[in-house]
PDB file of the backbone (N, CA, C, O) and the ligand in Angstrom, with CONECT records:
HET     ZN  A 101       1
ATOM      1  N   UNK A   1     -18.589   4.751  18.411  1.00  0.00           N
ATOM      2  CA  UNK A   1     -19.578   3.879  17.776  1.00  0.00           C
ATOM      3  C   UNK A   1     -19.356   3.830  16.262  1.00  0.00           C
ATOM      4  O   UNK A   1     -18.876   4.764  15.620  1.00  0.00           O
ATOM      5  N   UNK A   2     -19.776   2.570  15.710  1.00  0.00           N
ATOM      6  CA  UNK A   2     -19.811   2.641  14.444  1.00  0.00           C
ATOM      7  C   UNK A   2     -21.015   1.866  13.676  1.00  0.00           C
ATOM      8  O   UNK A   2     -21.630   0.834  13.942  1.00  0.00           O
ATOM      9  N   UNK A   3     -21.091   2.804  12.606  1.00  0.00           N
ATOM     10  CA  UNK A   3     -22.459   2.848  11.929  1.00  0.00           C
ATOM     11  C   UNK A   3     -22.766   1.620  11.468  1.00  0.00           C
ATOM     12  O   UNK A   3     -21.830   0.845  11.272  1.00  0.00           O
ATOM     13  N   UNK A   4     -24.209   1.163  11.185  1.00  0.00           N
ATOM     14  CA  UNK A   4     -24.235  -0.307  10.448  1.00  0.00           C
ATOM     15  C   UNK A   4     -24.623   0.247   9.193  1.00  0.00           C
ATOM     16  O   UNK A   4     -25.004   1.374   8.876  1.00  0.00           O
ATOM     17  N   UNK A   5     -24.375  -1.163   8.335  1.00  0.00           N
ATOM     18  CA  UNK A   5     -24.580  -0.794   7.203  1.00  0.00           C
ATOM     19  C   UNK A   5     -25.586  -1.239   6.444  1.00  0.00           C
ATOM     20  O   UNK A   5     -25.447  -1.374   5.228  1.00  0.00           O
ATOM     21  N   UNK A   6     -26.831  -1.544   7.144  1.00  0.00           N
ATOM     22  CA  UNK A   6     -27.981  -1.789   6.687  1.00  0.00           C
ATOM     23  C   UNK A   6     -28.715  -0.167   7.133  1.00  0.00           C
ATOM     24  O   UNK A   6     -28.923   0.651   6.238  1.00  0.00           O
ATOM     25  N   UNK A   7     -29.085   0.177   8.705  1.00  0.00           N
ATOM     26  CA  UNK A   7     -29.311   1.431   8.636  1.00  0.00           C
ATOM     27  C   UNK A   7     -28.943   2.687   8.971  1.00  0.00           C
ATOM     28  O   UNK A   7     -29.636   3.615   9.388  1.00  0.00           O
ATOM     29  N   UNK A   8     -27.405   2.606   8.673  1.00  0.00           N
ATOM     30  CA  UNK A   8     -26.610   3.587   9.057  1.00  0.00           C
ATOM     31  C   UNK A   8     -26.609   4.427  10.420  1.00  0.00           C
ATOM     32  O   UNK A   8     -26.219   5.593  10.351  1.00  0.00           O
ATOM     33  N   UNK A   9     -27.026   3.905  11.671  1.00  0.00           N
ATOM     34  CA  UNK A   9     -27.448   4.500  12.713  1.00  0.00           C
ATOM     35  C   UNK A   9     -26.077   3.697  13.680  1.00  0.00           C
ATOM     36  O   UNK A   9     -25.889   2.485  13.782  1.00  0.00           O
ATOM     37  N   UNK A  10     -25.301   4.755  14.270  1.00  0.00           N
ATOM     38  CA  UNK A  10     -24.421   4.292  15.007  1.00  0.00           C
ATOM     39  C   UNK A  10     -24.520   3.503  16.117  1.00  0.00           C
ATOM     40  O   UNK A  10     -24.195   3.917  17.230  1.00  0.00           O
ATOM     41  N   UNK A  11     -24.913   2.473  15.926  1.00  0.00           N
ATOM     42  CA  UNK A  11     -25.380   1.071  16.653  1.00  0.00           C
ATOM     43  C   UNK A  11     -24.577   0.267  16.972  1.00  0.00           C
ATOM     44  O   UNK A  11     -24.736  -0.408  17.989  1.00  0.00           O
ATOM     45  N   UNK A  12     -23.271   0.110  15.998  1.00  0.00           N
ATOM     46  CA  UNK A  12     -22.497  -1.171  16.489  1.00  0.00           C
ATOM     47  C   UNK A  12     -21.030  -0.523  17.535  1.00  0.00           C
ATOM     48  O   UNK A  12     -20.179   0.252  17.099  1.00  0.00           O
ATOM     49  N   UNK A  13     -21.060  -0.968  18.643  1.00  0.00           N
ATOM     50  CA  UNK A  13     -19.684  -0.198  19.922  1.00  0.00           C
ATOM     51  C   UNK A  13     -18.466  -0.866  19.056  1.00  0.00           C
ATOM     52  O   UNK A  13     -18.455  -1.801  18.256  1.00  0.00           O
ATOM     53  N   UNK A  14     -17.534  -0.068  19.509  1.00  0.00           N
ATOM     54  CA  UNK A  14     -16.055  -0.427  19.256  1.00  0.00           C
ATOM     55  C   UNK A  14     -15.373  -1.526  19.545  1.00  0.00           C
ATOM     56  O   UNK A  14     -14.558  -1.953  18.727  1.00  0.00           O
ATOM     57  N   UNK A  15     -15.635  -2.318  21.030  1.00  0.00           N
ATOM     58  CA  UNK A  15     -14.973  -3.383  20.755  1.00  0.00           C
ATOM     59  C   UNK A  15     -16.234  -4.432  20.545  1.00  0.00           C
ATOM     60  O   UNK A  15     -15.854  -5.554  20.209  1.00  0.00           O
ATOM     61  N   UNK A  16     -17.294  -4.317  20.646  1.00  0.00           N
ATOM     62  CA  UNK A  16     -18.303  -5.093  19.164  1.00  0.00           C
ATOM     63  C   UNK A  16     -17.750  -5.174  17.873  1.00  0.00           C
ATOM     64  O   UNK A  16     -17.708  -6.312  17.405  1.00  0.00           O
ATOM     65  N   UNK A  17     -17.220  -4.056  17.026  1.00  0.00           N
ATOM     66  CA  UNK A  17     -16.367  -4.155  16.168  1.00  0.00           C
ATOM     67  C   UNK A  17     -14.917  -4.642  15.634  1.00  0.00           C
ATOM     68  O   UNK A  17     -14.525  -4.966  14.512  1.00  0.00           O
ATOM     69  N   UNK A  18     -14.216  -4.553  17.031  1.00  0.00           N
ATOM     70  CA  UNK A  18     -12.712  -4.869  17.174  1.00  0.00           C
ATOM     71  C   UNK A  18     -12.653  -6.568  17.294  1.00  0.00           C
ATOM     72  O   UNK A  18     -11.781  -7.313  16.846  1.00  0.00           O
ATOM     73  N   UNK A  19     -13.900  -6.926  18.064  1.00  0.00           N
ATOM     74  CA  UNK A  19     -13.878  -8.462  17.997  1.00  0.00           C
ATOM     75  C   UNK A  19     -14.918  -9.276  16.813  1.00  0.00           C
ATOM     76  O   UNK A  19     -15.117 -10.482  16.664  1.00  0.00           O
ATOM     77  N   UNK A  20     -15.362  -8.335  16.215  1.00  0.00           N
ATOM     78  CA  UNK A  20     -16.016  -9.342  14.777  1.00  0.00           C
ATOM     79  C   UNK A  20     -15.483  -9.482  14.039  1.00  0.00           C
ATOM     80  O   UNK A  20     -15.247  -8.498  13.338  1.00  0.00           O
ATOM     81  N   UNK A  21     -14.941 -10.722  13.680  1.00  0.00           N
ATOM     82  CA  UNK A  21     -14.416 -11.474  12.656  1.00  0.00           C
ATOM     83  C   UNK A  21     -15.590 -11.588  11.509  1.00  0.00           C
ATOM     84  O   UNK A  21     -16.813 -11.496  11.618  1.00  0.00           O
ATOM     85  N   UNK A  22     -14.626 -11.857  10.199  1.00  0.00           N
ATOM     86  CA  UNK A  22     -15.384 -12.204   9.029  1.00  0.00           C
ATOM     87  C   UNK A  22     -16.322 -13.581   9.286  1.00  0.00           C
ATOM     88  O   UNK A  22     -17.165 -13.854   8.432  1.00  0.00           O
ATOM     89  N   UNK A  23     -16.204 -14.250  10.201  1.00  0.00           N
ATOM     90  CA  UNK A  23     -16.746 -15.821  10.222  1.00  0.00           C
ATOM     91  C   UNK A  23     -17.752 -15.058  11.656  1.00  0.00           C
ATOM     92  O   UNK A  23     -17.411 -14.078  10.995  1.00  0.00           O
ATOM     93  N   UNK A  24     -18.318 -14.726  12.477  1.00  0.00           N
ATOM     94  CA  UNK A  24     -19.343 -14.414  13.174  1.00  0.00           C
ATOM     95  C   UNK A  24     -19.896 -13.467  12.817  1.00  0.00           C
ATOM     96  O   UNK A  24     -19.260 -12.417  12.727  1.00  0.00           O
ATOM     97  N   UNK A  25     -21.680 -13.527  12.394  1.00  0.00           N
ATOM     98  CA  UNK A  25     -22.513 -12.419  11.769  1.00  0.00           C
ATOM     99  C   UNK A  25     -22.900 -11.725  13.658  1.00  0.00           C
ATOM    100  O   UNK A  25     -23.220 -12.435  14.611  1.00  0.00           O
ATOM    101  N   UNK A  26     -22.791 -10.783  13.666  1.00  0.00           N
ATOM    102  CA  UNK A  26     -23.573  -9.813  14.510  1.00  0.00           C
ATOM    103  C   UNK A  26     -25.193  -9.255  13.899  1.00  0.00           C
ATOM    104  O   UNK A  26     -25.642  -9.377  12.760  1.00  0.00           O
ATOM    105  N   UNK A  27     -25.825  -8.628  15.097  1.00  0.00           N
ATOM    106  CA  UNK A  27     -27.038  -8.354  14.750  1.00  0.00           C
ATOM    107  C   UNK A  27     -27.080  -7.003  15.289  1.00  0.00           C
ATOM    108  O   UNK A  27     -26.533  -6.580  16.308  1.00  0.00           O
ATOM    109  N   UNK A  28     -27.887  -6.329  14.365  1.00  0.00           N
ATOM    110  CA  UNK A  28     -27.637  -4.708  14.768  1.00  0.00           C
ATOM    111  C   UNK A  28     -28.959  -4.367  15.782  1.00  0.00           C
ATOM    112  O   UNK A  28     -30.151  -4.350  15.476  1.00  0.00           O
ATOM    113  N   UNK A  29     -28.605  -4.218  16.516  1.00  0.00           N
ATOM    114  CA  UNK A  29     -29.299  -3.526  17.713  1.00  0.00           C
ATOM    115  C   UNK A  29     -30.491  -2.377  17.304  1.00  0.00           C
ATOM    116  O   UNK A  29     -31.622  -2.413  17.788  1.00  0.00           O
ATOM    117  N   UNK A  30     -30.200  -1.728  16.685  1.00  0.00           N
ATOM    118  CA  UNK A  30     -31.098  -0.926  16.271  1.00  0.00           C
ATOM    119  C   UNK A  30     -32.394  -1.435  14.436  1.00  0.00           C
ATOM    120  O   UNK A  30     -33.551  -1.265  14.053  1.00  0.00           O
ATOM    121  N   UNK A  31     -31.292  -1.979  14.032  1.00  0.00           N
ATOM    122  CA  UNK A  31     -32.844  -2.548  12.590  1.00  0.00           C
ATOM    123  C   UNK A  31     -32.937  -3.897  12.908  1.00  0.00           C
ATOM    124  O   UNK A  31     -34.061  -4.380  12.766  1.00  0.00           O
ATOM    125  N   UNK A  32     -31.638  -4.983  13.488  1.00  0.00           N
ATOM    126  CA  UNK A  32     -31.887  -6.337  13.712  1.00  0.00           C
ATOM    127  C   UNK A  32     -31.311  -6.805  12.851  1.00  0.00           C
ATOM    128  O   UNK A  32     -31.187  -8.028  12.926  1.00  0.00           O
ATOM    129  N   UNK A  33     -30.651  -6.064  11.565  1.00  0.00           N
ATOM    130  CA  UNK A  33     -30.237  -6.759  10.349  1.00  0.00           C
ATOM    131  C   UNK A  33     -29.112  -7.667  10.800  1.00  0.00           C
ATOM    132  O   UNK A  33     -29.108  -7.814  12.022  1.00  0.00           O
ATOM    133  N   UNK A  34     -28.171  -8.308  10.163  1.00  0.00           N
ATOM    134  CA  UNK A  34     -26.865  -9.079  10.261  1.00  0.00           C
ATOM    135  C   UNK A  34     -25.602  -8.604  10.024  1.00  0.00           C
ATOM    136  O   UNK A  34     -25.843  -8.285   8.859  1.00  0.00           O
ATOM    137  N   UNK A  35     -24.701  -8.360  10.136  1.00  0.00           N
ATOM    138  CA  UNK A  35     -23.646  -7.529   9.859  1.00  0.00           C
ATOM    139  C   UNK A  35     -22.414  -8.442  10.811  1.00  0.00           C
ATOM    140  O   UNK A  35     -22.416  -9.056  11.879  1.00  0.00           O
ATOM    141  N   UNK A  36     -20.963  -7.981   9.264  1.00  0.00           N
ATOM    142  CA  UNK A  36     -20.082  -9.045   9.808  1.00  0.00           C
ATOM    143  C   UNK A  36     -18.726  -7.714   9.402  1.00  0.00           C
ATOM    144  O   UNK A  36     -18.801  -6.674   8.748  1.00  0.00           O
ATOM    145  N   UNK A  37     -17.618  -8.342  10.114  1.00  0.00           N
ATOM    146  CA  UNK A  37     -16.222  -7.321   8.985  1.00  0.00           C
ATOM    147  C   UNK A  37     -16.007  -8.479   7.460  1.00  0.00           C
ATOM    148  O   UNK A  37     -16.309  -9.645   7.207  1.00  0.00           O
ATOM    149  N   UNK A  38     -15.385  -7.454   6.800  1.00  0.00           N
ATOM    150  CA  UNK A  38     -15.406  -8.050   5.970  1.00  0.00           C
ATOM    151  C   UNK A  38     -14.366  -9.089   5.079  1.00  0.00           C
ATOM    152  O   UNK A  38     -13.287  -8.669   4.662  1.00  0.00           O
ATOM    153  N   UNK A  39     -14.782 -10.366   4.862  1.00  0.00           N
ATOM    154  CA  UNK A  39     -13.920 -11.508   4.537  1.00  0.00           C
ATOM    155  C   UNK A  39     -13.015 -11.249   4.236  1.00  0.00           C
ATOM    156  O   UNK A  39     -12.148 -11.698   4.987  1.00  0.00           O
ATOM    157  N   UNK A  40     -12.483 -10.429   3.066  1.00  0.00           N
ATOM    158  CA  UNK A  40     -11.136  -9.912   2.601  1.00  0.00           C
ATOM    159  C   UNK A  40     -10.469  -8.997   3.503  1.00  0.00           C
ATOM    160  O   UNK A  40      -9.325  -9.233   3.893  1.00  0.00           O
ATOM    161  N   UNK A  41     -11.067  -8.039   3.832  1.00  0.00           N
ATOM    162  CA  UNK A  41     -10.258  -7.384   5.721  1.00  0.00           C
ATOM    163  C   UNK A  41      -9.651  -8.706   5.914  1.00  0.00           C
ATOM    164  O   UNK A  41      -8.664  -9.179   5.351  1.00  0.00           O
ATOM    165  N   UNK A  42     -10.524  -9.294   6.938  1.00  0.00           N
ATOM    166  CA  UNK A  42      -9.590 -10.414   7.187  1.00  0.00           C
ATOM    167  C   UNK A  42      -8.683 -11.363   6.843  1.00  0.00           C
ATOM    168  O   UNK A  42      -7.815 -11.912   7.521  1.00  0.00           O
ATOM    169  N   UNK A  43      -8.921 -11.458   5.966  1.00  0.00           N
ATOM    170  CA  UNK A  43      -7.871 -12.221   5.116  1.00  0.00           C
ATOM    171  C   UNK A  43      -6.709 -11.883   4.454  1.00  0.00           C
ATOM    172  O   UNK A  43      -5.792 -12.623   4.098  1.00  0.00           O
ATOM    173  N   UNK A  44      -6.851 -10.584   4.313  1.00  0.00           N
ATOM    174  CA  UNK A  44      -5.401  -9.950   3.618  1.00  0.00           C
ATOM    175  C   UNK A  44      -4.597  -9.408   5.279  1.00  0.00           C
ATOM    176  O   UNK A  44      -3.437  -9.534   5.671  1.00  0.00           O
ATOM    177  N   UNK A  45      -5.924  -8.738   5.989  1.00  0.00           N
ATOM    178  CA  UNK A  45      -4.999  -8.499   7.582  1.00  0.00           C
ATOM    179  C   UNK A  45      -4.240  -9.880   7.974  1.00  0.00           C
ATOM    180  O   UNK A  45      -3.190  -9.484   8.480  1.00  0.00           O
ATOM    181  N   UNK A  46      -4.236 -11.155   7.997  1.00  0.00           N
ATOM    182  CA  UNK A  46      -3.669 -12.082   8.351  1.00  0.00           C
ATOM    183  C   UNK A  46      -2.691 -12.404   7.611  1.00  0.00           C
ATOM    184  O   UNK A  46      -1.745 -12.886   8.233  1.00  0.00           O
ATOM    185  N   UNK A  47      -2.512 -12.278   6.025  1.00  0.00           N
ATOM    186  CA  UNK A  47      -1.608 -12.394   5.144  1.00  0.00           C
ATOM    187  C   UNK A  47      -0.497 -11.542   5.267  1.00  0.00           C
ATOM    188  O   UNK A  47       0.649 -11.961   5.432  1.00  0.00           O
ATOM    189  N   UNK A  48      -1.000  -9.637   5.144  1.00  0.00           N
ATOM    190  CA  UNK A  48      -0.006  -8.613   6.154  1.00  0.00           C
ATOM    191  C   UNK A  48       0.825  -8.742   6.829  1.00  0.00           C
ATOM    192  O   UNK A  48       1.898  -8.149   6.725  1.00  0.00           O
ATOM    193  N   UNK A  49       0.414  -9.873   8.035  1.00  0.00           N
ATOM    194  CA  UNK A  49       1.262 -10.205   9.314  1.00  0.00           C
ATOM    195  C   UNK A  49       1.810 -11.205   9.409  1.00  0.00           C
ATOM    196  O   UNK A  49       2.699 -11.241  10.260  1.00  0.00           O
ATOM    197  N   UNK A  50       1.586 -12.245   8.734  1.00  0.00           N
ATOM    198  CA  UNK A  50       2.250 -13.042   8.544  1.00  0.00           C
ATOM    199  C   UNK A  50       3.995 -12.642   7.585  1.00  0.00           C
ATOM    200  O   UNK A  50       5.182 -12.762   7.888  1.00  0.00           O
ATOM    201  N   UNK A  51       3.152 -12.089   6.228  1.00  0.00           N
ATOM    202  CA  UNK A  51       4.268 -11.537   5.405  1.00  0.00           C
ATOM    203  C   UNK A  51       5.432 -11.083   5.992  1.00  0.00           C
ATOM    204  O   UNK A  51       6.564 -11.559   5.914  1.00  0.00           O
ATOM    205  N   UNK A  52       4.908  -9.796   6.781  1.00  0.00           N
ATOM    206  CA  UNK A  52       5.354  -8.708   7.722  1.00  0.00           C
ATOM    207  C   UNK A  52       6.516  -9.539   8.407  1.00  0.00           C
ATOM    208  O   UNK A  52       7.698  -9.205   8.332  1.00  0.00           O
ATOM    209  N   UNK A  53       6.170 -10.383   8.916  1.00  0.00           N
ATOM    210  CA  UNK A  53       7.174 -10.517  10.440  1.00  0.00           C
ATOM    211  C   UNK A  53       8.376 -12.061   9.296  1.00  0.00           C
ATOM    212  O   UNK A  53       9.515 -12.385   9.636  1.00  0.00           O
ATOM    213  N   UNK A  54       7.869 -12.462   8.465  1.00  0.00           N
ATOM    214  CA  UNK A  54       8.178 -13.157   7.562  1.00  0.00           C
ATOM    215  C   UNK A  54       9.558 -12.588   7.064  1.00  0.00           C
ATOM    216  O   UNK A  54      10.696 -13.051   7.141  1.00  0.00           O
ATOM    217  N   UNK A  55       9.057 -11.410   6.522  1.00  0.00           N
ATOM    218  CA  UNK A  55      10.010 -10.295   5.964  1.00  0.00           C
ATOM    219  C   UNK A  55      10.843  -9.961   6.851  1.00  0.00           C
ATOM    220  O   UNK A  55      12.015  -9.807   6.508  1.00  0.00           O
ATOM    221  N   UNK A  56      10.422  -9.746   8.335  1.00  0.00           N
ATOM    222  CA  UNK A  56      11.492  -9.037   9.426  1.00  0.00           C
ATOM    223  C   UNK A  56      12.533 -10.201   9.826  1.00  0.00           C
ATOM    224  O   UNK A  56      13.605  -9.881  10.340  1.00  0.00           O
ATOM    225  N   UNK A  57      12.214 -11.556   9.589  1.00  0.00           N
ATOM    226  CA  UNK A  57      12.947 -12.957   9.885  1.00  0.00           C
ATOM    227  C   UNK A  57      14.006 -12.713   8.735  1.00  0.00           C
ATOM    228  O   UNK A  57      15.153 -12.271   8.812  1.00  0.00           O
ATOM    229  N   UNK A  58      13.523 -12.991   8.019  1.00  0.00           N
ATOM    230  CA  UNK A  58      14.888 -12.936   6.482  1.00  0.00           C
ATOM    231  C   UNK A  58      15.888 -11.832   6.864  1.00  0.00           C
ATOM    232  O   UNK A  58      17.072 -12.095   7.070  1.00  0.00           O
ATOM    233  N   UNK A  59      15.381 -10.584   6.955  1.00  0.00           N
ATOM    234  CA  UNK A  59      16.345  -9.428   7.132  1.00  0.00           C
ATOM    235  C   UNK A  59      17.237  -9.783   7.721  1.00  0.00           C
ATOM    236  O   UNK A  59      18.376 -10.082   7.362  1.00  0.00           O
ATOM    237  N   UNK A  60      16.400  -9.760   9.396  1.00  0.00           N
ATOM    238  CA  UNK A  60      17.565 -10.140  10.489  1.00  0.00           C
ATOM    239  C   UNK A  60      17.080 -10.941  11.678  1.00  0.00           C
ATOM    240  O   UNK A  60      16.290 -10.705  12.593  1.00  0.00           O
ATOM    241  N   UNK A  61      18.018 -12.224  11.256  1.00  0.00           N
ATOM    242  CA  UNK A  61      17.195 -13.062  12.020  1.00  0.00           C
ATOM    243  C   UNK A  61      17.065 -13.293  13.721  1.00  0.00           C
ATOM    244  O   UNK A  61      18.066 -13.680  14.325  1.00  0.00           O
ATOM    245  N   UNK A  62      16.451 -13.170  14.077  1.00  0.00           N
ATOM    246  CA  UNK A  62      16.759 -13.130  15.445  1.00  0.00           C
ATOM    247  C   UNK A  62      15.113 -13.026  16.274  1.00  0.00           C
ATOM    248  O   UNK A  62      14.110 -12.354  16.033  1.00  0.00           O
ATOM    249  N   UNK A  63      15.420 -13.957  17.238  1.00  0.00           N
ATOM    250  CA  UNK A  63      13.595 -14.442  17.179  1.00  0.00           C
ATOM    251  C   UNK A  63      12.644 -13.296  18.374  1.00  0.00           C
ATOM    252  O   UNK A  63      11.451 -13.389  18.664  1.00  0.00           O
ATOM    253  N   UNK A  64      13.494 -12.429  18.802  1.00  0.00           N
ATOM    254  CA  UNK A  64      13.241 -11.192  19.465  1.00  0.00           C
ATOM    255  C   UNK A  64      12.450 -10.704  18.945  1.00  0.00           C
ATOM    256  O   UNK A  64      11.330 -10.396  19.352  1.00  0.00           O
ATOM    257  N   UNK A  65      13.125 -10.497  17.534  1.00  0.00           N
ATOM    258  CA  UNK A  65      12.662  -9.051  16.767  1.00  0.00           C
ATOM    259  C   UNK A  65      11.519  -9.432  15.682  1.00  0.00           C
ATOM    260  O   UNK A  65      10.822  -8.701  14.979  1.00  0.00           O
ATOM    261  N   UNK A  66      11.594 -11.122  15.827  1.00  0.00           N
ATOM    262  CA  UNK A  66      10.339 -11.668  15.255  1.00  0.00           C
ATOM    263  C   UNK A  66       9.095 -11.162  15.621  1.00  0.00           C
ATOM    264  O   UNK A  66       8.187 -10.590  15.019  1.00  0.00           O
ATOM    265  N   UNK A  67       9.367 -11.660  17.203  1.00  0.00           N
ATOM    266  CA  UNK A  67       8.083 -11.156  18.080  1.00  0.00           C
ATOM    267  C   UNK A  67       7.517 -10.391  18.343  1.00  0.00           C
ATOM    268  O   UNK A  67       6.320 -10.473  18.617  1.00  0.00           O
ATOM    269  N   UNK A  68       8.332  -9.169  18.351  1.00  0.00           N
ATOM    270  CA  UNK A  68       8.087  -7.628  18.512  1.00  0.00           C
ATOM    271  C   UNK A  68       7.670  -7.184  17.270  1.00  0.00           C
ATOM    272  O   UNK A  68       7.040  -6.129  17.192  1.00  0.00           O
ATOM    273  N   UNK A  69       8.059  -8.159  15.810  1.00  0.00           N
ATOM    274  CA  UNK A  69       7.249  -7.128  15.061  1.00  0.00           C
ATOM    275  C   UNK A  69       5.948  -7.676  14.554  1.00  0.00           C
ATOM    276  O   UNK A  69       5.314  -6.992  13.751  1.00  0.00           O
ATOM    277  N   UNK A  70       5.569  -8.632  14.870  1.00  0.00           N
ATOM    278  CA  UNK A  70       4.454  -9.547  14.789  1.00  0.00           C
ATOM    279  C   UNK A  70       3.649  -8.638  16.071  1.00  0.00           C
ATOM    280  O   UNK A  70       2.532  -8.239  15.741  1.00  0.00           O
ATOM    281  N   UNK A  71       3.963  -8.383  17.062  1.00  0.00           N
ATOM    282  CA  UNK A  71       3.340  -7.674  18.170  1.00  0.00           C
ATOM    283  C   UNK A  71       2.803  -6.360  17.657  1.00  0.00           C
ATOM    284  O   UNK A  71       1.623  -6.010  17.686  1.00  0.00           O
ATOM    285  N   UNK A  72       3.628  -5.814  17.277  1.00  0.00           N
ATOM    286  CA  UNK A  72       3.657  -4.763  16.416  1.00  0.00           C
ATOM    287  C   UNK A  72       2.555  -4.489  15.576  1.00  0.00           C
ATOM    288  O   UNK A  72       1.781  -3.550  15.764  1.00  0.00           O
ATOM    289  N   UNK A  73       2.462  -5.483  14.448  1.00  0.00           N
ATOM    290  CA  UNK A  73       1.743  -5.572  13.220  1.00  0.00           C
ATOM    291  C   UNK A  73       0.433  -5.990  13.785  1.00  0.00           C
ATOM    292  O   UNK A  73      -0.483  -5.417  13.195  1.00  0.00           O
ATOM    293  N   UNK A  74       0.050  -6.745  14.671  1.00  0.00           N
ATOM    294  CA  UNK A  74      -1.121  -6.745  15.244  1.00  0.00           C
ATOM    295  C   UNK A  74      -1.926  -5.482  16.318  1.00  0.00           C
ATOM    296  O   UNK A  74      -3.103  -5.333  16.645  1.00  0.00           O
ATOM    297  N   UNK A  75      -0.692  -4.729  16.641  1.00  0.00           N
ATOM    298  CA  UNK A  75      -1.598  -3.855  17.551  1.00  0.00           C
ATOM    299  C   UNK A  75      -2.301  -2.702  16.006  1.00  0.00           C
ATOM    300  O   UNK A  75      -3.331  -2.029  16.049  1.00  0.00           O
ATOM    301  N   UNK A  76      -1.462  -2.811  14.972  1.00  0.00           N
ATOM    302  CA  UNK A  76      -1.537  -1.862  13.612  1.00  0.00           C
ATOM    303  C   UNK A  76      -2.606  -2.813  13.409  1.00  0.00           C
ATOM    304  O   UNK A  76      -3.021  -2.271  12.385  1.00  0.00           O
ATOM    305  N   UNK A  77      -3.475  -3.907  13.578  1.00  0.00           N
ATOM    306  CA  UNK A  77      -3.751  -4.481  12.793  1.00  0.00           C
ATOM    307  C   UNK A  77      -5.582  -4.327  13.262  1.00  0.00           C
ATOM    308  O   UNK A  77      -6.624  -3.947  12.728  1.00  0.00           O
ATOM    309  N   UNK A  78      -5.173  -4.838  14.458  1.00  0.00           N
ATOM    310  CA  UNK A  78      -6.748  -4.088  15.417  1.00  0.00           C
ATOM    311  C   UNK A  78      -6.920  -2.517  15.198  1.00  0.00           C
ATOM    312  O   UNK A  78      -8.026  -2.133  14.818  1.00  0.00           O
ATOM    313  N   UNK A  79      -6.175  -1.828  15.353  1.00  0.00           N
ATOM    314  CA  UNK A  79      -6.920  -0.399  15.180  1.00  0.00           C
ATOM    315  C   UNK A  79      -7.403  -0.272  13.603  1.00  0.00           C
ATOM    316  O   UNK A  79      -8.429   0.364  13.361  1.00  0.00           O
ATOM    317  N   UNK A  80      -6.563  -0.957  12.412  1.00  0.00           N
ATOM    318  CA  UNK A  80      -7.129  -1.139  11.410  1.00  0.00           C
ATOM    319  C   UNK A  80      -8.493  -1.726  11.093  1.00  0.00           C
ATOM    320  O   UNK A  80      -9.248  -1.259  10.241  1.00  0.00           O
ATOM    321  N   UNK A  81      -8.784  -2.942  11.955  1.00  0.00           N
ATOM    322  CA  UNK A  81     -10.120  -3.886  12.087  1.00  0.00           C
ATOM    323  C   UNK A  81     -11.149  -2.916  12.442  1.00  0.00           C
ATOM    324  O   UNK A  81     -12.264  -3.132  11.967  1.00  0.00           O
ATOM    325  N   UNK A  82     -10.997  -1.880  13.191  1.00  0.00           N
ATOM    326  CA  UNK A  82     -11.952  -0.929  14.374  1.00  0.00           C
ATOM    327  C   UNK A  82     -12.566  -0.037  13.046  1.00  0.00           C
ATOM    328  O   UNK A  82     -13.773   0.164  12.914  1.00  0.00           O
ATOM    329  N   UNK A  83     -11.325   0.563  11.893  1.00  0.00           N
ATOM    330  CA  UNK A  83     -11.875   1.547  10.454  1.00  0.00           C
ATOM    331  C   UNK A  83     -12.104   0.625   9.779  1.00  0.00           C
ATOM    332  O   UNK A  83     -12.579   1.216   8.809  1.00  0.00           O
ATOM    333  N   UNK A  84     -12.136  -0.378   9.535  1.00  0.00           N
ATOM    334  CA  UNK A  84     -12.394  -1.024   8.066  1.00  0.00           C
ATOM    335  C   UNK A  84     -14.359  -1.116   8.712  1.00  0.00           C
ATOM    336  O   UNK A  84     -14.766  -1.392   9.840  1.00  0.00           O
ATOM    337  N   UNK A  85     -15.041  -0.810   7.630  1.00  0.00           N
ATOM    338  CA  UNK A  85     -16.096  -0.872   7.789  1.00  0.00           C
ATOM    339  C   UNK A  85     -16.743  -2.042   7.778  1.00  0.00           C
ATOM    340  O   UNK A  85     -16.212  -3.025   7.261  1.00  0.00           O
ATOM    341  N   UNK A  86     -18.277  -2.118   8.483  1.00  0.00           N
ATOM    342  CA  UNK A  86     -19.015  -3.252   9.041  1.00  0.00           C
ATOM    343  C   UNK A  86     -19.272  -3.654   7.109  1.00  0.00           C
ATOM    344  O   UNK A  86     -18.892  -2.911   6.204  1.00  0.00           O
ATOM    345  N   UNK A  87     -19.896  -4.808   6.947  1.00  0.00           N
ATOM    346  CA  UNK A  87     -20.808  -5.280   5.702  1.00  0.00           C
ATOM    347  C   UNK A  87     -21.457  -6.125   5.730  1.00  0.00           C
ATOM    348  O   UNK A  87     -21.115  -7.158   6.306  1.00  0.00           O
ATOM    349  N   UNK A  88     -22.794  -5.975   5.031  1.00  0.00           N
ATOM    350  CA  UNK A  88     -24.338  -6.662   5.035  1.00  0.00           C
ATOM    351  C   UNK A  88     -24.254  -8.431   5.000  1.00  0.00           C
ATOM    352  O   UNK A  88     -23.711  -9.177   4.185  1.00  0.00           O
ATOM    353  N   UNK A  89     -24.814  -8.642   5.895  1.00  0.00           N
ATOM    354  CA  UNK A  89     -24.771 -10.471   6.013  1.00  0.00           C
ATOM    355  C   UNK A  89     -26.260 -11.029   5.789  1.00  0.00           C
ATOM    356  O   UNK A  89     -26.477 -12.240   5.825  1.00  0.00           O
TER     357      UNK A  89
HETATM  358 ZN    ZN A 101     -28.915  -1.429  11.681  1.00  0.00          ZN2+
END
């Protein structure tokens, strides 16, 4: 579980967390407040992976190893989404 950040009471589940995007507010179960991840999380996580597999194309190109590291950078990218903390909407 992870805590909200209106009343810090471990209210919001894991994949409640793993699937909130910066653009859908959630509501905390326990105060009711609003709570979202946060815009820049998301936005630099998408920039990351893009970059990322961007970078792995130039090196060596080959559209295998595109995929696998784009695969890659997203499974790094959700367990990252799960720690980056909830914030007040
Ligand atoms: Zn709450």
């Amino acid at each position: 579980m992870v805590s909200c950040p209106h009343c810090h009471a471990k209210s919001i589940g894991v994949f409640q967390k793993l699937f909130a995007t910066p653009l859908f507010v959630h509501r905390c179960a326990n105060c009711g407040e609003n709570w979202a991840t946060s815009r820049w999380a998301g936005f630099l996580g998408v920039l990351a992976a893009v970059s990322f597999s961007t970078l792995i194309s130039i090196i060596h190109p080959a559209p295998l190893l595109f995929f696998l590291s784009l695969g890659a950078f997203f499974v790094v990218l959700t367990l990252a989404l799960i720690l980056i903390p909830a914030v007040q909407r």
